[in-house]
VOPAGU-2260 file (C-alpha; in pm, 1 decimal, decimal comma):
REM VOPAGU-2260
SITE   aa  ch    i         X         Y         Z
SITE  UNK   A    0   -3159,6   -2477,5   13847,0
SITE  UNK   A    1   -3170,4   -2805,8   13712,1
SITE  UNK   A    2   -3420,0   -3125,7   13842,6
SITE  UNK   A    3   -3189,4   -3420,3   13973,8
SITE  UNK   A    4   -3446,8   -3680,5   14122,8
SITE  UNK   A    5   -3794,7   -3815,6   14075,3
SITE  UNK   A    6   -3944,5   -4007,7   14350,2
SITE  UNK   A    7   -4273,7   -4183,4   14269,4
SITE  UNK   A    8   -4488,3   -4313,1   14562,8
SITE  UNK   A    9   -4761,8   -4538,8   14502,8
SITE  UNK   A   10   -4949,7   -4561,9   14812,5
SITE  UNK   A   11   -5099,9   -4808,1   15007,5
SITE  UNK   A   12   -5271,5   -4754,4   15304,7
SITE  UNK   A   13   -5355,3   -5085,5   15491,2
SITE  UNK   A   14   -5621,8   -4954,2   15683,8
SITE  UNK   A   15   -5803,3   -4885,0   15353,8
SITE  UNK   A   16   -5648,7   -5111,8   15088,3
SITE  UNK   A   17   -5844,3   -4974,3   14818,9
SITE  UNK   A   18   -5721,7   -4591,9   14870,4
SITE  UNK   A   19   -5384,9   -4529,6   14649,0
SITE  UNK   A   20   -5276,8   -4164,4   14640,9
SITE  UNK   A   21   -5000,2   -4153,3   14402,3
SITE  UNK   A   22   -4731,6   -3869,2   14530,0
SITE  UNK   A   23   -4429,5   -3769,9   14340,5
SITE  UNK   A   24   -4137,2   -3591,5   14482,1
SITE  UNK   A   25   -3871,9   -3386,7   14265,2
SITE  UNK   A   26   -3533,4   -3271,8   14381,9
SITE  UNK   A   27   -3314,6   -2998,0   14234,9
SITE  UNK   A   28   -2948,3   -2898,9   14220,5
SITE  UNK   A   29   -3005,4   -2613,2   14447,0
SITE  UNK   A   30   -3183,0   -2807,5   14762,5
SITE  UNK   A   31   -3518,9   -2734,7   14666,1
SITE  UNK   A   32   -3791,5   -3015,5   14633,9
SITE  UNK   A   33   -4148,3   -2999,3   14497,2
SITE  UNK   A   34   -4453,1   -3205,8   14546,0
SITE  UNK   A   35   -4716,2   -3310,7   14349,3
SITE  UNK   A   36   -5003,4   -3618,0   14333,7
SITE  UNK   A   37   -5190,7   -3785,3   14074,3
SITE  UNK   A   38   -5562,7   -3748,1   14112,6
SITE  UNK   A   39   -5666,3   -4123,0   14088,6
SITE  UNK   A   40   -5625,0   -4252,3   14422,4
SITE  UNK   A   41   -5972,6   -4471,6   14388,8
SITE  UNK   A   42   -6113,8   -4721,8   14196,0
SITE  UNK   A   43   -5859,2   -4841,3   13923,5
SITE  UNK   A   44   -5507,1   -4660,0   13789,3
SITE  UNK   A   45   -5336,0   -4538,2   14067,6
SITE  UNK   A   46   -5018,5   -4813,9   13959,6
SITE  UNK   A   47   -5059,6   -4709,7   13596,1
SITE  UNK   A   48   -5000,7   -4350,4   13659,5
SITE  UNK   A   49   -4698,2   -4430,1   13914,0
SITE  UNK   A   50   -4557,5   -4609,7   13619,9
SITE  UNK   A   51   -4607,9   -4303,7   13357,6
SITE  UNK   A   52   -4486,0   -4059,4   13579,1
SITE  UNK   A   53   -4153,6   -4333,1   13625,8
SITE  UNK   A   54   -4147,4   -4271,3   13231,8
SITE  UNK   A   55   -4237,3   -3912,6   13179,5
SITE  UNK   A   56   -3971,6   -3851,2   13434,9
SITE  UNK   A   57   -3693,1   -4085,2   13280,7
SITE  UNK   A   58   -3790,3   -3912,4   12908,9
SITE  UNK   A   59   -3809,4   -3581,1   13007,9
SITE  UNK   A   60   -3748,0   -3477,9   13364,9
SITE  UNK   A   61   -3368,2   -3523,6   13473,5
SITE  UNK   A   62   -3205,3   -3211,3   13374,4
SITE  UNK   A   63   -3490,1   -2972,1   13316,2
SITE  UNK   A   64   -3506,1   -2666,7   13449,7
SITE  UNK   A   65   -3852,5   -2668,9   13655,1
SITE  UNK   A   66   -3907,0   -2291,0   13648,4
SITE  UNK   A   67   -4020,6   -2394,4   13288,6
SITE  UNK   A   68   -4332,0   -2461,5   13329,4
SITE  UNK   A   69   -4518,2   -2384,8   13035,5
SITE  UNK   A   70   -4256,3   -2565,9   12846,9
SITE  UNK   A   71   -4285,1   -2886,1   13021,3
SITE  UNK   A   72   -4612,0   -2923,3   13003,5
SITE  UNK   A   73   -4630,7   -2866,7   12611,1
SITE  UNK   A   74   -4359,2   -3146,3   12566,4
SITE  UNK   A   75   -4577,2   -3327,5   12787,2
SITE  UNK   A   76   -4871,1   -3295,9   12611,6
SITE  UNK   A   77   -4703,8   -3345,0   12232,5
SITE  UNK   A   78   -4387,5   -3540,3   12288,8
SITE  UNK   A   79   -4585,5   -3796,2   12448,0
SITE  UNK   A   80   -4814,2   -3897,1   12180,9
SITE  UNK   A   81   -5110,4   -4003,5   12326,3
SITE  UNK   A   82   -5155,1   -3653,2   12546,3
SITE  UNK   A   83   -5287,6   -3523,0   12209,1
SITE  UNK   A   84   -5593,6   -3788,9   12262,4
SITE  UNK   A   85   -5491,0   -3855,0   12612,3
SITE  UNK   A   86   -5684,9   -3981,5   12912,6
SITE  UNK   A   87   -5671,2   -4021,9   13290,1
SITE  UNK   A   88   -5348,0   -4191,2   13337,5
SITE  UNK   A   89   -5123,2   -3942,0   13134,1
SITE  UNK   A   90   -5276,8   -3618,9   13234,7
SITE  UNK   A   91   -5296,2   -3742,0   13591,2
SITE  UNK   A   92   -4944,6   -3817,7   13554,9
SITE  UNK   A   93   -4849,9   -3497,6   13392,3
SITE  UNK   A   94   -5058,9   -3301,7   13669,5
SITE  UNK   A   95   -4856,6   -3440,0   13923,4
SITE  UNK   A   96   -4519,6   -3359,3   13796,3
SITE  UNK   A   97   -4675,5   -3017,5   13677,0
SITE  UNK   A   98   -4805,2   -2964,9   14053,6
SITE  UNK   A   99   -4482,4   -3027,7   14167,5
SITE  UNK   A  100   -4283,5   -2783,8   14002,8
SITE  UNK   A  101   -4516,6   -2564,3   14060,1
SITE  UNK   A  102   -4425,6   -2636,6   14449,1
SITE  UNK   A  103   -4135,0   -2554,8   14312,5
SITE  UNK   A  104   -4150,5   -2246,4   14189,0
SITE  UNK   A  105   -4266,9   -2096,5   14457,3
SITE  UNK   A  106   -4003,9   -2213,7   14686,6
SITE  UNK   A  107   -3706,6   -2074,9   14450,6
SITE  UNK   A  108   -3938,8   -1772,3   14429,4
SITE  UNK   A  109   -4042,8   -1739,2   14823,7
SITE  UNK   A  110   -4435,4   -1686,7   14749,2
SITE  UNK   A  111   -4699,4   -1938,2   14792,0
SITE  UNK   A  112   -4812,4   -2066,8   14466,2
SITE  UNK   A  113   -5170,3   -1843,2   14488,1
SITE  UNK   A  114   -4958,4   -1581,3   14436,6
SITE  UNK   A  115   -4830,4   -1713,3   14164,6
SITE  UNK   A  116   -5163,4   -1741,0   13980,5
SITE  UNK   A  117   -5265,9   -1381,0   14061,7
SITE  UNK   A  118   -5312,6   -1317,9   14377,6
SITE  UNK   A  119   -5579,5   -1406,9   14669,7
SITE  UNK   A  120   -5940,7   -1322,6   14525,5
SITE  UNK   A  121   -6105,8   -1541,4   14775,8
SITE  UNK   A  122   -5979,4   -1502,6   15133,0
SITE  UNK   A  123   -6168,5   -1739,5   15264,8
SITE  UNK   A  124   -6324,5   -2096,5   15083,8
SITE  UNK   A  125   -6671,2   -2202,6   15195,0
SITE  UNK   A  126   -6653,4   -2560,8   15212,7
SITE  UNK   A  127   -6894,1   -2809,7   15213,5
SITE  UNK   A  128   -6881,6   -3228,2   15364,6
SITE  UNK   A  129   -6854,1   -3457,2   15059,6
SITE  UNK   A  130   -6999,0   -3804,8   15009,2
SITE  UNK   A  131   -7188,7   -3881,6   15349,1
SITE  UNK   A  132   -7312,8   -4231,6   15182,5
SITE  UNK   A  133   -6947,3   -4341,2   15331,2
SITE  UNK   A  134   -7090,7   -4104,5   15612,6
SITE  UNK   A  135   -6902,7   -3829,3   15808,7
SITE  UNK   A  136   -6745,2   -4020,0   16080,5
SITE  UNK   A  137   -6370,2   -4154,5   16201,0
SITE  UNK   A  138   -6439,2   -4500,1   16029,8
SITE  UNK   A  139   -6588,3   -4531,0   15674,0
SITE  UNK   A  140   -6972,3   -4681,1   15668,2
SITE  UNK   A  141   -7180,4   -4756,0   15377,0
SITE  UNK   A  142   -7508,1   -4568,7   15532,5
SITE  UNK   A  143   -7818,0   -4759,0   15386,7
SITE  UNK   A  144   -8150,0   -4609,6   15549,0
SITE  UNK   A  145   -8280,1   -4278,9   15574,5
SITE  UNK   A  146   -8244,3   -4214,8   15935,8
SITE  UNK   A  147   -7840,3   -4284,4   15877,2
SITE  UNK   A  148   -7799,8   -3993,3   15643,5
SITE  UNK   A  149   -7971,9   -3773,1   15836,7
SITE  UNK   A  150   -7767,1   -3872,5   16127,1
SITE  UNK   A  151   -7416,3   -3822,3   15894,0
SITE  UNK   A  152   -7554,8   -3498,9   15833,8
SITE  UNK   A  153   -7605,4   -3409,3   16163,7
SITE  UNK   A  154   -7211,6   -3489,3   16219,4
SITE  UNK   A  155   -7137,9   -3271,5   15968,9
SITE  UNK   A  156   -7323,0   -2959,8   16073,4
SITE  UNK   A  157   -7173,3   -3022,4   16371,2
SITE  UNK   A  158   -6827,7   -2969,7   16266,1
SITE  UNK   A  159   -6949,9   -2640,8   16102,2
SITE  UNK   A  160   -7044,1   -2706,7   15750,3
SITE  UNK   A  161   -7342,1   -2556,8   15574,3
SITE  UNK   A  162   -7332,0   -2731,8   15290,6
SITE  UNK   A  163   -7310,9   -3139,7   15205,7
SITE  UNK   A  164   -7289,8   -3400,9   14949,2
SITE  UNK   A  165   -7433,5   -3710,4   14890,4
SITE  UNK   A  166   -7487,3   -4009,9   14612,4
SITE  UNK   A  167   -7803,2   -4182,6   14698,6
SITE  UNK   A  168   -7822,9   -4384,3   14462,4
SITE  UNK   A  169   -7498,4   -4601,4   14437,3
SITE  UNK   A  170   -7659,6   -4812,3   14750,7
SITE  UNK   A  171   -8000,2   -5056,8   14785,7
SITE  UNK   A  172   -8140,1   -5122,2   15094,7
SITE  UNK   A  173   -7994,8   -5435,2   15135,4
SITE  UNK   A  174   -7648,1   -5296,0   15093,3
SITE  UNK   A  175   -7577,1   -5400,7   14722,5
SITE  UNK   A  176   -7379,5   -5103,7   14509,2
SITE  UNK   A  177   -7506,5   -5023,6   14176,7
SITE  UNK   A  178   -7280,9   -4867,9   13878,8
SITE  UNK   A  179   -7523,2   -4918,1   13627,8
SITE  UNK   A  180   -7831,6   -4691,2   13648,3
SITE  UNK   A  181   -7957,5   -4649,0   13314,3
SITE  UNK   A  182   -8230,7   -4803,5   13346,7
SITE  UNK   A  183   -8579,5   -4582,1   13472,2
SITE  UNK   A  184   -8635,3   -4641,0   13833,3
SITE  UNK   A  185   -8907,8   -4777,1   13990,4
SITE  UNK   A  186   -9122,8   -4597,1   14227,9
SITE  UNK   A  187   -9044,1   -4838,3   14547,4
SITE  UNK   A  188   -8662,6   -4699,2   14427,2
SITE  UNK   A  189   -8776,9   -4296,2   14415,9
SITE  UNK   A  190   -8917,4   -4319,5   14716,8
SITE  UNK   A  191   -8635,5   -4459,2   14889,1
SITE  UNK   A  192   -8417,7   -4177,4   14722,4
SITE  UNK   A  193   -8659,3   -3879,8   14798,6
SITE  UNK   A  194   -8662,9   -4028,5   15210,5
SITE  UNK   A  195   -8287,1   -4035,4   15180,0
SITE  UNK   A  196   -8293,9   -3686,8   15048,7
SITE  UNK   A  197   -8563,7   -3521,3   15302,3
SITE  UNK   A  198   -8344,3   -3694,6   15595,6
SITE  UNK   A  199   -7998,5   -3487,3   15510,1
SITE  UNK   A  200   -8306,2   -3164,9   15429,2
SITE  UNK   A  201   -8461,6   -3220,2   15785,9
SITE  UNK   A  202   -8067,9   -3231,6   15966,7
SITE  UNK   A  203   -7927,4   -2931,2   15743,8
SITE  UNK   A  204   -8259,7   -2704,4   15772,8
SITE  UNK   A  205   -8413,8   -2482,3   15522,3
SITE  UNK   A  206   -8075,2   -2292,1   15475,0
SITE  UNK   A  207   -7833,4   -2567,9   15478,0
SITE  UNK   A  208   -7738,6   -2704,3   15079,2
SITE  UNK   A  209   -7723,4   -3009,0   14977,0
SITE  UNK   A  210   -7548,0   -3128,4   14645,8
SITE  UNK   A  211   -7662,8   -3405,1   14468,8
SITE  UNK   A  212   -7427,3   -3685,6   14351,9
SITE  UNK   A  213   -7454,0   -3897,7   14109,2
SITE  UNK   A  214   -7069,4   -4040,1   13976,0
SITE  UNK   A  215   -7263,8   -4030,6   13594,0
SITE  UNK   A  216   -7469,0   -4393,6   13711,0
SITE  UNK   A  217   -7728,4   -4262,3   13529,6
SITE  UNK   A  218   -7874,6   -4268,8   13157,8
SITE  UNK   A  219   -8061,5   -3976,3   13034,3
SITE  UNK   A  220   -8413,5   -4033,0   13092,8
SITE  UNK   A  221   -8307,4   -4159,8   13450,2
SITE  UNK   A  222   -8129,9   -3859,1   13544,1
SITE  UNK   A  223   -8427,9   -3664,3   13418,5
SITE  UNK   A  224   -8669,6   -3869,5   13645,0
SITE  UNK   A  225   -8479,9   -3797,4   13924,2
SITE  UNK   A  226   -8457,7   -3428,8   13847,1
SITE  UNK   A  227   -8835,4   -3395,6   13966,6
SITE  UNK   A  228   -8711,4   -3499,4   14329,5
SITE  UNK   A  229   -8384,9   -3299,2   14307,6
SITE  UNK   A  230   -8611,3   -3005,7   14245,7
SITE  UNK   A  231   -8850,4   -3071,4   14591,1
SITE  UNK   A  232   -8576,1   -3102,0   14762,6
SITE  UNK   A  233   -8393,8   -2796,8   14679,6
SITE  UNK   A  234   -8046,0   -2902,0   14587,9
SITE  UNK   A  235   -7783,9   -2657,1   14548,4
SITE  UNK   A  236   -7673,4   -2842,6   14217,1
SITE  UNK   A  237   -7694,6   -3197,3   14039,5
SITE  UNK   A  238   -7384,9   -3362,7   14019,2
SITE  UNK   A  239   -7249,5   -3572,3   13714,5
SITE  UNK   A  240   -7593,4   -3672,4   13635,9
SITE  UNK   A  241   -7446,5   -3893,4   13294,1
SITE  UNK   A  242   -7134,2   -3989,2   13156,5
SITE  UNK   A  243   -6928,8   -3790,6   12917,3
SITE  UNK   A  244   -6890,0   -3966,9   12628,2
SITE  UNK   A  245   -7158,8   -3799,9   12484,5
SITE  UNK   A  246   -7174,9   -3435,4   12536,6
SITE  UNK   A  247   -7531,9   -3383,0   12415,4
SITE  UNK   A  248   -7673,7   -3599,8   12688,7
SITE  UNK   A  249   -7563,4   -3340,2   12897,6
SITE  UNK   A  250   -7778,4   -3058,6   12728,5
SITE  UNK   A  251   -8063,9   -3294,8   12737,7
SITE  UNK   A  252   -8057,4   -3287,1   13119,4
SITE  UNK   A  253   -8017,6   -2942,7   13153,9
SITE  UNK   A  254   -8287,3   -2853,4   12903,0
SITE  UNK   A  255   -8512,9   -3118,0   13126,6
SITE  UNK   A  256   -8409,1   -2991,1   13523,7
SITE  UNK   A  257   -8429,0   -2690,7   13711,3
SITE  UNK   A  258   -8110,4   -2704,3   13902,0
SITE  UNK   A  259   -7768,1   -2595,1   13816,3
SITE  UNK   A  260   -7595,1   -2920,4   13681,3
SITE  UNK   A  261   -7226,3   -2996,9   13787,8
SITE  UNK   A  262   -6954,6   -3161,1   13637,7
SITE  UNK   A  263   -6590,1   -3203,3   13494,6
SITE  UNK   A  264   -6360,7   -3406,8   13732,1
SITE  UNK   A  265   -6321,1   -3714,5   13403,8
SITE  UNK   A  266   -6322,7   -3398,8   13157,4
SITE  UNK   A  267   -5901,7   -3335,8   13107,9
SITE  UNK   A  268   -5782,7   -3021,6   12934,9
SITE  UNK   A  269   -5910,5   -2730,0   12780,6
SITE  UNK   A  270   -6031,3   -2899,7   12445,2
SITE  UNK   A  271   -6261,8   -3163,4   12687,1
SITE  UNK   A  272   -6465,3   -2880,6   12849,1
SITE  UNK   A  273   -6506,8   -2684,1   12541,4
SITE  UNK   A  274   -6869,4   -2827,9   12418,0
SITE  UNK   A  275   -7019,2   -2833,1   12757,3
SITE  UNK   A  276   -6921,6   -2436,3   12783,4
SITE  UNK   A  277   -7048,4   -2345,3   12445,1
SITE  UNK   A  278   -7429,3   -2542,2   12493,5
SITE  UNK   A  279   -7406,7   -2416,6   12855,6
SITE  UNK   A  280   -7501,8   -2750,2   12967,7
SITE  UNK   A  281   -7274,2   -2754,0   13263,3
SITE  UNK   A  282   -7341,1   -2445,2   13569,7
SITE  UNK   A  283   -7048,8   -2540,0   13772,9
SITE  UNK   A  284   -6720,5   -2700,7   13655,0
SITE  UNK   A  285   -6499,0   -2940,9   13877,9
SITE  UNK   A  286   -6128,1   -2934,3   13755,5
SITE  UNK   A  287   -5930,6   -3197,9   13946,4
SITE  UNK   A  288   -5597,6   -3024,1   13938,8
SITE  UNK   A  289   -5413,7   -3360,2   13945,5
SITE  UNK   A  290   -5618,1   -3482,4   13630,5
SITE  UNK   A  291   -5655,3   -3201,5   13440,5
SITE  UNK   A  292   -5288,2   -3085,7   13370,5
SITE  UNK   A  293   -5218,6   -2946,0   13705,6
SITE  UNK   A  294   -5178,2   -2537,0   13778,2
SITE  UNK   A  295   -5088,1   -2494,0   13405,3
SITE  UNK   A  296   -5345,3   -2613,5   13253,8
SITE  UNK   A  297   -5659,2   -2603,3   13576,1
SITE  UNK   A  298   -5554,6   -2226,5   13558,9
SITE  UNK   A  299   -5691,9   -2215,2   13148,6
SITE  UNK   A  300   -5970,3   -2425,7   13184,3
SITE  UNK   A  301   -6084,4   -2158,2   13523,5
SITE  UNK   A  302   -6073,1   -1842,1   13358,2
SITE  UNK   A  303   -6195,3   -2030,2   12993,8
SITE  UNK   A  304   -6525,2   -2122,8   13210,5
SITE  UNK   A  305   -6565,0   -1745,6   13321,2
SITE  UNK   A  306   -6608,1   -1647,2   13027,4
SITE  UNK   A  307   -6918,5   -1822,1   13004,4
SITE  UNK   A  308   -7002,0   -1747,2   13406,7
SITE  UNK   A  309   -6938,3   -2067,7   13519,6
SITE  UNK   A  310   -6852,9   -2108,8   13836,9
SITE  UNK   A  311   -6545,8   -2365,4   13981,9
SITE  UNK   A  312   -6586,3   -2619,5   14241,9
SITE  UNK   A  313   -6221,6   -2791,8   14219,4
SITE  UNK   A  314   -6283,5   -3169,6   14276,3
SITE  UNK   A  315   -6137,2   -3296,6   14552,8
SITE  UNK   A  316   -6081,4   -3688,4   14629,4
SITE  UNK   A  317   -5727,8   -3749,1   14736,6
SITE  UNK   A  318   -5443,9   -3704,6   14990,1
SITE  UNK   A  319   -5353,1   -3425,6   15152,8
SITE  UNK   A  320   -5150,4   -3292,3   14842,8
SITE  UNK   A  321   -5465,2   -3286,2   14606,6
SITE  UNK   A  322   -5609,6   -3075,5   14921,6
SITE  UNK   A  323   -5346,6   -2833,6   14937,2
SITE  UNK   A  324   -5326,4   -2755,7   14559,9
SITE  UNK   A  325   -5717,8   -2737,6   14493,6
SITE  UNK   A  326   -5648,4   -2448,3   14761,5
SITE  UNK   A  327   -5398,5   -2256,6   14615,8
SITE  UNK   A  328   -5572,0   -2274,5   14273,0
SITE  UNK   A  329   -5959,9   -2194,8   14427,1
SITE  UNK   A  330   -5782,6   -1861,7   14608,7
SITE  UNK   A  331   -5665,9   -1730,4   14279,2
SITE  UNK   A  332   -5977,0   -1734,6   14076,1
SITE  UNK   A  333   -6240,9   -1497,5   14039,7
SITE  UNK   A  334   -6541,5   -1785,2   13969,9
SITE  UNK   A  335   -6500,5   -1971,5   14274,0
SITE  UNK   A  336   -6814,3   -2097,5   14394,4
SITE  UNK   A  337   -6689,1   -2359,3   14714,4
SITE  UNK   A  338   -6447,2   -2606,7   14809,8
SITE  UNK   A  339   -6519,5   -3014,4   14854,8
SITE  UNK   A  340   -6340,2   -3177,7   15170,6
SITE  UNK   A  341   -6416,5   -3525,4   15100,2
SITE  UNK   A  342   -6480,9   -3774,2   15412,7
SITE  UNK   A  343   -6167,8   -3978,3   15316,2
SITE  UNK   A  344   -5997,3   -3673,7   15387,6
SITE  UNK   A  345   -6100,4   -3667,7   15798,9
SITE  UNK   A  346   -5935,0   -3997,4   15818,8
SITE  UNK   A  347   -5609,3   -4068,6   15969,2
SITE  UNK   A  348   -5524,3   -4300,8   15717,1
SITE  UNK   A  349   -5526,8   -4023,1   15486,6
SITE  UNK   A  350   -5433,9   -3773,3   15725,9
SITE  UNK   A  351   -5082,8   -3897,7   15816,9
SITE  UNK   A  352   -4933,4   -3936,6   15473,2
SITE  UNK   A  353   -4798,3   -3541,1   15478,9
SITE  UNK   A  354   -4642,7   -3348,8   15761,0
SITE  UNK   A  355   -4931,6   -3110,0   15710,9
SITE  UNK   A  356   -5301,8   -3149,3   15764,4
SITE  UNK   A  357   -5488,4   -2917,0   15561,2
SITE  UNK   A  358   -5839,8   -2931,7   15759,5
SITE  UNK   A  359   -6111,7   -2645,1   15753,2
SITE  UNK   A  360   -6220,7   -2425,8   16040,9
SITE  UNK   A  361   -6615,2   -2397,5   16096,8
SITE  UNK   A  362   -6662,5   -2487,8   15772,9
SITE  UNK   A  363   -6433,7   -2253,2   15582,7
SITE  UNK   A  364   -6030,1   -2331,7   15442,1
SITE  UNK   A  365   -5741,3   -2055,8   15429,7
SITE  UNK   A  366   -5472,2   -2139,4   15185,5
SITE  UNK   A  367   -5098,0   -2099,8   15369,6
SITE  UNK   A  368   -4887,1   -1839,7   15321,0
SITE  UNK   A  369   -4574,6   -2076,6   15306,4
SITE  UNK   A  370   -4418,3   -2095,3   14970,1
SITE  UNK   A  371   -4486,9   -2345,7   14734,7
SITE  UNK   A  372   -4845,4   -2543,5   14793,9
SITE  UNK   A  373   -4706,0   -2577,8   15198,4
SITE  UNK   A  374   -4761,9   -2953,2   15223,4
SITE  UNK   A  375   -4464,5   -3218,3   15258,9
SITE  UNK   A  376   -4448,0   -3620,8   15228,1
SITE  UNK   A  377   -4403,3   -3781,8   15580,9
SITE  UNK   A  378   -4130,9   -3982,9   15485,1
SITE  UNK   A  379   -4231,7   -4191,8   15811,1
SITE  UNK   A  380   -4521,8   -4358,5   15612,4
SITE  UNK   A  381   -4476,7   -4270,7   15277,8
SITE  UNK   A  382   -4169,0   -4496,3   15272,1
SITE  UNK   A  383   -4369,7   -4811,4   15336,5
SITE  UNK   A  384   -4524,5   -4789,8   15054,0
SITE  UNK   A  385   -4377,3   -4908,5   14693,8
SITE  UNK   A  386   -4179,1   -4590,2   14583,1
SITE  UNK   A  387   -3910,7   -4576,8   14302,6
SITE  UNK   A  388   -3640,5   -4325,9   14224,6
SITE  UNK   A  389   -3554,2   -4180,4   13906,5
SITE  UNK   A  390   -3180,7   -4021,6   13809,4
């Protein structure tokens, strides 16, 4: 079997302008096709990694035989260059070609890809309603006062989720988006926070979790200040409370907070998570499998994490591909903790860009049983998009 054709979609959804899902498509001389997606559908890169997966494809990809897998991906990673120092837009392009033949494989091979990995460990995934700041609703809303929040979580509970997450922090009161909070924050700010907080506690209950989001806004001594309110509240865990360019500000936090601390979706490969495993400074790892070197490599980095009982909580913020691979890959592994269904994902603008649509059932996923990852492009919409073939 031999790949033939690369199709590279770079998204855009009109209702949404600035959501890009990046999808690639690759045929084979036998019939079969495979899917896979980039995982930087927000904020900038989407276009960069449509054009690296163009190359990577033209280099690489016409010819090859996509059972091999584990070859691929080391040519990727060394034949490349710059995937031995690496970043978002290569391994998000390598993920999605890697995804695909994975899709793939299972096809030629008649299994679902879980199957492929090991085996269903987790029958059912435990999901919880991600990022109700844009709250949990048909349209997307930037939620500002406390009563909102509550009322998004409401919503949520509604549809049968136990468990939410929310950032907030990112918003004022007047509506104004902050990136940048390094700084300590002032006590008119806390407060605001902590009545933001007790408004998703009061609509979840005692029993209901809430995870606490942060997108790494903060500086150290911030993200320690807000630990004390984090605590009160009784969050499940603490998001990406700093950036990673610095691993020991990470153990700083931890060795400050009382509450498991999350993080990994902007960490790549292997060699990115190792320092936060060995100082234990992160409780709960987030492999995006379309950043992070798709099944080959999200595979490693799960069962490198068990061995220092971490658990996985795949991030999830993407189309309906990135969806349908997180669940293969969370079925298979033995340190699965839950499963993020972001609100962009409840949209129809995100909805109708596969055939599929991978939605949970009283708050809980099933992966398919069809083989592959079960999910294809709707050519329908897809194609009115900017998409480019490769032969």
């Amino acid at each position: 079997m031999k790949i033939t054709q690369v199709e590279i979609f770079d998204i855009h959804c009109p209702k949404r302008p600035q959501w890009n899902p990046v999808f690639v498509r690759i045929y084979t001389d036998n019939g079969l096709t495979g899917v896979g997606e980039a995982g930087l559908a927000y904020d900038l890169g989407h276009s960069a990694a449509a054009a690296m997966i163009k190359e990577i494809a033209e280099a690489m990809l016409i010819g090859f035989n996509p059972m091999q897998t584990e070859l691929l991906w080391t040519r990727m990673l060394r034949e490349s260059f710059w995937g031995l120092g690496g970043g978002p837009v290569l391994y998000s392009a390598m993920s999605a070609i890697d995804t695909a033949l994975w899709d793939i494989k299972g096809k030629a091979l008649e299994l679902p890809v879980y199957q492929l990995l090991g085996g269903k460990v987790n029958d059912k995934l435990r999901t919880y309603a991600s990022q109700l700041q844009f709250d949990w609703d048909t349209q997307v809303n930037k939620l500002l006062k406390p009563e909102d929040y509550g009322r998004a979580a409401e919503k949520a509970i509604a549809d049968g989720y136990d468990a939410v997450k929310i950032d907030p922090i990112v918003y004022d009161l007047e509506g104004n988006s902050y990136f940048d909070r390094t700084k300590l924050f002032t006590k008119p700010e806390m407060r605001l926070f902590r009545e933001r907080l007790q408004a998703i506690r009061d609509a979840v209950g005692e029993d209901g979790d809430i995870i606490f989001e942060s997108h790494s806004l903060m500086g150290t001594a911030s993200a320690i200040q807000m630990g004390e309110i984090i605590e009160d509240i009784g969050c499940m865990y603490y998001e990406e409370p700093v950036n990673y360019l610095n691993s020991a500000i990470h153990k700083k936090v931890s060795d400050r907070v009382n509450v498991p601390i999350a993080g990994g979706e902007r960490l790549y490969h292997r060699w990115d998570i190792r320092p936060y495993l060995e100082d234990q400074s992160i409780d709960v790892l987030q492999p995006d499998v379309g950043l992070c070197g798709g099944f080959t490599e999200a595979k490693k980095v799960c069962d490198y994490a068990d061995v220092y009982d971490i658990r996985i909580q795949a991030h999830v913020c993407g189309g309906p591909v990135a969806t349908a691979a997180s669940l293969h890959l969370e079925t298979a592994i033995p340190n699965f903790l839950i499963h993020e269904h972001h609100t962009y994902a409840i949209k129809d603008w995100n909805r109708e860009l596969c055939l599929q649509d991978p939605q949970p059932v009283d708050g809980f996923f099933q992966v398919t049983e069809v083989p592959g990852i079960g999910i294809e492009l709707n050519d329908a919409v897809v194609k009115r998009s900017p998409h480019v073939v490769v032969k």
